[in-house]
C-alpha positions as a printed Julia matrix, in Angstrom:
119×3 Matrix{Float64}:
 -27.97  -13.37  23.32
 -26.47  -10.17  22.19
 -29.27   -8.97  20.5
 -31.21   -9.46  23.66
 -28.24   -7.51  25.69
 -28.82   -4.48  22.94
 -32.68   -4.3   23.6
 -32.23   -4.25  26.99
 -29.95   -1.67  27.11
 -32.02   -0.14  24.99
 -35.04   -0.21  27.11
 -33.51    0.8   30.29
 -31.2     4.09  29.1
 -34.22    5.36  26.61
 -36.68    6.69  29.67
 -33.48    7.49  31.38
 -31.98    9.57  28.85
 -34.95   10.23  26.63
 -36.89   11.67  29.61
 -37.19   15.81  30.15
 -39.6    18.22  31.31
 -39.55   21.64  31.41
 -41.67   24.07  33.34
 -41.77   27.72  32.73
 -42.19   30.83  34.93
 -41.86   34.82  35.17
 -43.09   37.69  36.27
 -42.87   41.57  35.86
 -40.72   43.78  37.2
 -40.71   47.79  38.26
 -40.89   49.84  35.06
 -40.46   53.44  34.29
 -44.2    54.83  35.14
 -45.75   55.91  31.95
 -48.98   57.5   33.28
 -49.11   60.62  31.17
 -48.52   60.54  27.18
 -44.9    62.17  27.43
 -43.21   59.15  25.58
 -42.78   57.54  22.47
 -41.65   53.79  22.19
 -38.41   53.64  20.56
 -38.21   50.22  20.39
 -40.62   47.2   21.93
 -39.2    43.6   22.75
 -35.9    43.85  23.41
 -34.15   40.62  25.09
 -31.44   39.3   27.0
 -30.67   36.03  27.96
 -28.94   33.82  30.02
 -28.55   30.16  31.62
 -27.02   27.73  34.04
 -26.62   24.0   34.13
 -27.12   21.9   37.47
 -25.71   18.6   38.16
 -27.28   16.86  40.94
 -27.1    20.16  43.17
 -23.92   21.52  42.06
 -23.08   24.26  39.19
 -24.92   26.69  37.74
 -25.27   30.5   38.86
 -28.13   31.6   41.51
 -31.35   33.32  39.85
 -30.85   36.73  40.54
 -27.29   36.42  39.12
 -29.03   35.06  35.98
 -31.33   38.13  36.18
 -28.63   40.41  36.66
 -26.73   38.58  33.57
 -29.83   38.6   31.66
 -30.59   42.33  31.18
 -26.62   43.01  31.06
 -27.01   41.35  27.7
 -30.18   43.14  26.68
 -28.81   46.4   27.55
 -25.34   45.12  25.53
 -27.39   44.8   22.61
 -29.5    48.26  22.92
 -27.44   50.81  24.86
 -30.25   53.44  26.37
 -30.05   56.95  25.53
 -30.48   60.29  27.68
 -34.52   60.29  28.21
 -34.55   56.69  27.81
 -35.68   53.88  30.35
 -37.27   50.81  29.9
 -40.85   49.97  30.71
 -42.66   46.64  30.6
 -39.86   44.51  31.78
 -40.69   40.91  32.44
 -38.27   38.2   33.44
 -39.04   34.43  32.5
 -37.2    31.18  33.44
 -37.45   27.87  31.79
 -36.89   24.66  33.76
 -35.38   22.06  31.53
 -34.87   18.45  33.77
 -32.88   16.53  31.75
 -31.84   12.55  33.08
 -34.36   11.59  35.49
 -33.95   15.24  37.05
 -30.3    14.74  38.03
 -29.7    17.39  35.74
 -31.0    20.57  34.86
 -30.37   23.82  32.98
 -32.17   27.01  34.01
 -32.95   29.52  31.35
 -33.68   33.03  32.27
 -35.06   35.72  29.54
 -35.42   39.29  30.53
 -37.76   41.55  27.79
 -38.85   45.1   27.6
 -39.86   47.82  25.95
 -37.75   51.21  25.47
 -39.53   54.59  25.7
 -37.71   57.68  25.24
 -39.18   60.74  27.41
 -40.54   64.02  25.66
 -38.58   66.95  26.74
């Protein structure tokens, strides 16, 4: 009887926690406007990231603050310099719903590229 208790416990948590889906999204953002060939790339790729945690609804930080907290940390990790800017920025969020979708963690990734500006 207790073996049949075990495999039915079993059966009902494993789609229940077992069961997540993620779904991915982005787009790009305004960039410095590199129309004429007065730059040179100083450094390509650079990323921040950030993320929040939902719980049916509650918790968790709205996009643009994960945005916002997203290229603080890229800029943390690659200070620009006079004639600098970035170009090419994209932001990104991953969708991770976890438990039947009661709850979910939002990841956001902001990338660019860093030109530096020919005097």
């Amino acid at each position: 009887m207790k073996t049949l208790y075990k495999l039915s416990l079993i059966f009902l948590l494993t789609p229940l926690l077992g069961s997540c889906i993620a779904f991915h999204s982005g787009y790009l953002s305004n960039s410095a406007a590199l129309n004429s060939a007065n730059f040179t790339y100083v450094n390509q790729n650079i990323k921040g990231q950030a993320e929040a945690t939902y719980f049916v609804l509650f918790g968790g930080l709205g996009k643009e603050t994960l945005v916002h907290d997203a290229k603080e940390k890229m800029l943390a990790s690659f200070p620009l310099k006079n004639n600098q800017a970035l170009a090419n920025q994209t932001v990104n969020f991953k969708y991770t719903f976890i438990l039947m979708g009661f709850a979910r963690k939002v990841t956001c990734t902001v990338t660019a590229d860093v030109v530096e500006f020919n005097q």
